[in-house]
Every structure is written in C-alpha cells, then in structure tokens.
N, C-alpha and C positions, 0 to 999 in steps of 0.2 A: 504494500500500500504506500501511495507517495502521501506526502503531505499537502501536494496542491495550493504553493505560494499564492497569496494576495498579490495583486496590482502593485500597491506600496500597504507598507506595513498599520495598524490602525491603532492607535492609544486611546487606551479607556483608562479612567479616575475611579479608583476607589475609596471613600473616606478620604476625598481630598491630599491624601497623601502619598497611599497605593498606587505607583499606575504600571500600566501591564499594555504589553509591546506582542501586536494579534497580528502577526505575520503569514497565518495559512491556515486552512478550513479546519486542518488538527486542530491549531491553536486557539481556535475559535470554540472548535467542540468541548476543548478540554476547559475552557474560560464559561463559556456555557452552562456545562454541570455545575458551575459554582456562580451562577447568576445572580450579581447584588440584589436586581431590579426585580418587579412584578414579573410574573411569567405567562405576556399577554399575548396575542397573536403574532406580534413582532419576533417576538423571543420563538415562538414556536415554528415560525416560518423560518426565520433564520438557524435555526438547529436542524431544519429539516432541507434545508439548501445545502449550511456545511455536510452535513452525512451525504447526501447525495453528491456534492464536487468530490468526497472521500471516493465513493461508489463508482464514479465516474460519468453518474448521470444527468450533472449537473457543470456548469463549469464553475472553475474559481473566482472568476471573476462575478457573477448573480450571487453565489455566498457571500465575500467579499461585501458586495448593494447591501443584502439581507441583510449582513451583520452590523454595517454601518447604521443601518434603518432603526435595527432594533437599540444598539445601543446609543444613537441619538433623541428614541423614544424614552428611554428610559436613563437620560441625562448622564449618561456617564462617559459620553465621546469627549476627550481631552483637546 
C-alpha cells in the first residue's frame, strides 16, 4: 500500500499549540481516528475519500479537497 502524497502538505491546530503536518491520505486516516472536531458529514466524507485514495479508488488529490473541507469545517486548518 502507498501512502498517496497530498498536493502540498496540510496543517491542522490542535489546542492552539498542537499542530500536525497531513502530508498523504495515510496521514490523514491516521489524524482522523483521533479527530479533535464533531464527527459531521465533512469528517465522514473525508475519511471515506482518504481510505479510498488508500484503495486506489479515489485519487489523492479529492482526499486531499475532503480533508481540507473537513478540517476547515471544523476550525482546525492552521
């Protein structure tokens, strides 16, 4: 299984302090399971984009969107 780099890399803010550097749809999944925010459509779309760019049925770049999406819904894009 590749990892399926992002476009350019995506910083998310945790508590202000936390931030965490989401370079590829792995990185995304594994940031995911431990999702600060509400776990709303955003969140569910974008977990379900990363596992598919994983799967290969998706590309990295729509994950990448999705994960942007959700973590600018959920105020934590840096």
């Amino acid at each position: 299984m590749s990892y399926k780099p992002f476009p350019t890399p995506v910083r998310v803010t945790i508590k202000q302090s936390q931030e965490n550097i989401i370079a590829s749809a792995w990185d995304a999944v594994e940031f995911l399971r431990r999702w600060p925010g509400k776990r709303d459509n955003a969140y569910r779309r974008a977990l379900q984009h990363c596992l598919d760019a994983l799967d290969g049925i998706r590309s990295p770049k729509a994950a990448f969107a999705s994960f942007v999406t959700a973590a600018r819904q959920a105020g934590i894009l840096a």
